[in-house]
C-alpha positions in Angstrom: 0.0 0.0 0.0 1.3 3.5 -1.1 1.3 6.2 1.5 0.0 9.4 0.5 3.0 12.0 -0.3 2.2 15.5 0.7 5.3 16.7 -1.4 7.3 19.6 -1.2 10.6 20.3 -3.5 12.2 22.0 -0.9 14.3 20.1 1.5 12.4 18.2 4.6 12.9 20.3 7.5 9.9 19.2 10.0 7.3 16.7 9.6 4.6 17.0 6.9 1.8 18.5 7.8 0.1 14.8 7.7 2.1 14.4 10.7 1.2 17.0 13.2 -2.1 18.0 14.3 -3.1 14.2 15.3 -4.9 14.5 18.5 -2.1 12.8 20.2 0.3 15.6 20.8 3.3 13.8 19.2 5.4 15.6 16.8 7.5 14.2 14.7 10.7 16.0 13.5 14.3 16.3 12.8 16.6 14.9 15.4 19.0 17.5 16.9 22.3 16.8 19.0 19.9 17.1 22.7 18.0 13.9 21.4 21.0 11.9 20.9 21.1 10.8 24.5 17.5 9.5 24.5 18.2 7.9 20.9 20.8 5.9 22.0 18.9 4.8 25.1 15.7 3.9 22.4 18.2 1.7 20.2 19.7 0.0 23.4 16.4 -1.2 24.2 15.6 -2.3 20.8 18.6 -4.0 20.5 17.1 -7.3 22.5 14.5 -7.2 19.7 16.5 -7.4 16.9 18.3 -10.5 18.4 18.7 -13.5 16.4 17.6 -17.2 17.7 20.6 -18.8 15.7 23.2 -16.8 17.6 24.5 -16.7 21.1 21.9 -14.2 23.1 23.2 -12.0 25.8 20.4 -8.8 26.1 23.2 -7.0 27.6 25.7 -7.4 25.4 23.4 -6.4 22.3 22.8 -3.5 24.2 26.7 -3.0 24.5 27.2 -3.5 20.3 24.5 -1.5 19.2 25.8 1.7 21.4 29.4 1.5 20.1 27.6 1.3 16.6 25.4 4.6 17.0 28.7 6.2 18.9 29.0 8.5 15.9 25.3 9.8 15.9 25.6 12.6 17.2 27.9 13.4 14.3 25.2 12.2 11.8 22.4 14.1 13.2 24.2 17.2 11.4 24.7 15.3 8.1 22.5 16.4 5.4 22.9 12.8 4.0 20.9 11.2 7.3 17.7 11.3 7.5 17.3 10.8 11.4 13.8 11.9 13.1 12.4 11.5 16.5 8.9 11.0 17.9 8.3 13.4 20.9 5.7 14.0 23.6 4.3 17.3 24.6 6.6 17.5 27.3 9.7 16.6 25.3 10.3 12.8 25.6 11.4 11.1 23.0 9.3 8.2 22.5 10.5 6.6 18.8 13.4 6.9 16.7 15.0 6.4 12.7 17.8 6.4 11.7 18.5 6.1 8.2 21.3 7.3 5.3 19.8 9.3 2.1 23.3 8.3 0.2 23.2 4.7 -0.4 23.2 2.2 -3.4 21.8 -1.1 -3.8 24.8 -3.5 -4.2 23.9 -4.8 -7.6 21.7 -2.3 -9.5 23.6 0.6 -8.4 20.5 2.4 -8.1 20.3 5.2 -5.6 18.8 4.4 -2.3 17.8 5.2 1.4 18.4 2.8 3.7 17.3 2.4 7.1 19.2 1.4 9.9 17.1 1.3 12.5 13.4 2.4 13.6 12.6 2.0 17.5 9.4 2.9 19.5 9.3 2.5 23.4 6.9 -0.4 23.9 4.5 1.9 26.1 4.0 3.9 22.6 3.4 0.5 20.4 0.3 0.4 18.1 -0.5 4.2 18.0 1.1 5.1 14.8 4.1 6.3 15.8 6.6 4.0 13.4 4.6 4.7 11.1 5.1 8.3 11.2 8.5 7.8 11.5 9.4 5.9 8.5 7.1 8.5 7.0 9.1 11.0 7.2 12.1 9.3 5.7 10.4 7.5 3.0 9.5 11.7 2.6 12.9 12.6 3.1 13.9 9.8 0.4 11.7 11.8 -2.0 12.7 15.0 -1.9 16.6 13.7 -2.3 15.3 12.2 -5.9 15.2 8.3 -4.6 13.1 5.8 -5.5 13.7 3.3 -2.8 14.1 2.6 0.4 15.4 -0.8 1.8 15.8 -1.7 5.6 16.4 -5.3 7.2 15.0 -7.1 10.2 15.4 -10.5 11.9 13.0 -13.1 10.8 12.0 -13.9 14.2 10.7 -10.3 14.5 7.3 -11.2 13.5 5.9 -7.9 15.5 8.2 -5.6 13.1 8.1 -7.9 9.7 3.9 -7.8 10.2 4.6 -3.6 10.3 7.2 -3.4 7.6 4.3 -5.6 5.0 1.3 -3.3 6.3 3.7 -0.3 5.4 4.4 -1.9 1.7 7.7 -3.1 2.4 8.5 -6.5 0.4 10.9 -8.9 0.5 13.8 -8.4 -2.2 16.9 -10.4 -0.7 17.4 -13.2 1.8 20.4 -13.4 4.3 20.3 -16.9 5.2 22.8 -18.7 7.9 23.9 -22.2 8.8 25.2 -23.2 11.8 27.6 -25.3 11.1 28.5 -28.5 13.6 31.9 -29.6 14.4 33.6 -31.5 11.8 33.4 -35.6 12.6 35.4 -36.8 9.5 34.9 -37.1 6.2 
C-alpha cells in the first residue's frame, strides 16, 4: 500500500503537515544533538528485539554493540545525508526513533537508495502510529533527495516488526540466510 506524499521540492525540515495535528500531541521532527542521549537509550532497548535465535543471546551485550555502533550519531544528526527523526511528547520525551542514510546504493543495481538502519518505538507507545510516522518521514525525506527506494532489514524472528514493515508496503527483495555449522566428525 502507497502512502500518500504531501510533497514539497524543498528540502524536509519538520514533519509534513500529515504528521502534526493528530490529536495525540506527538510531533514528529528532525533529530537534533539534545536527542541523541535519548536515541541511543531507544536503540539499546531495541537491541534485545532485533536478536537473532541462531546466535549466542546475551540482552546485555546487544545493548553493548549496538551503542558502540550509534557512537558516531551525534555526528550524523548534522549530516545532510541522514535522515534521522524523533517522535516526541508534549513534554519533550522522545518516544521513537530512525535512523537512516539518504546516500546509499543497492549493491547490484547501483540504483540510488535510502536505507534504514534502524526504527525503535518505546513499547509503552506500540500500536499508536508512531513507526509509522517515522518511516514516513524518511520514506518523505527519500523523495525529496530524488530516490526511489528505500530498503531496511530485520530478523525473521521479529514477527511484530516484519507484520509492520508488510502493512507499510515493504517487500521482501533479498534473503540473508545462515547455517550453523556442527563440528567436523570426519569425512
Amino acid at each position: 500500500m502507497a502512502l500518500p506524499l504531501p510533497f514539497r521540492p524543498q528540502r524536509f525540515r519538520e514533519a509534513p503537515e500529515a504528521e502534526r495535528g493528530r490529536g495525540d500531541g506527538i510531533e514528529i521532527r528532525r533529530a537534533q544533538a539534545e536527542d541523541v542521549p535519548a536515541i541511543l537509550e531507544l536503540s539499546e532497548e531495541a537491541a534485545v528485539y532485533s536478536m537473532s535465535p541462531l546466535r549466542p543471546s546475551d540482552p546485555q551485550r546487544a545493548r553493548q554493540i549496538r551503542r558502540q555502533d550509534m557512537a558516531s550519531l551525534k555526528f550524523q544528526v548534522r549530516d545532510p545525508q541522514m535522515a534521522i527523526f524523533v517522535a516526541r511528547t508534549p513534554e519533550g520525551r522522545v518516544v521513537g526513533e530512525v535512523v537512516a542514510k539518504l546516500d546509499g546504493r543497492d549493491f547490484l543495481s547501483d540504483q540510488p537508495q535510502a536505507w534504514i538502519f534502524e526504527l525503535a518505538v518505546h513499547p509503552d507507545f506500540w500500536r499508536q502510529g508512531i513507526g509509522g510516522r517515522l518511516l514516513y518521514a524518511v520514506e518523505c525525506a527519500a523523495r525529496e533527495a530524488g530516490l526511489e527506494c528505500v530498503g531496511l532489514s530485520v530478523t525473521c524472528a521479529n514477527e511484530r516488526a516484519n507484520r509492520f514493515y508488510d502493512s507499510l508496503g515493504y517487500q521482501d527483495e533479498r534473503r540473508l540466510l545462515l547455517k550453523k555449522l556442527t563440528p567436523n566428525l570426519g569425512p
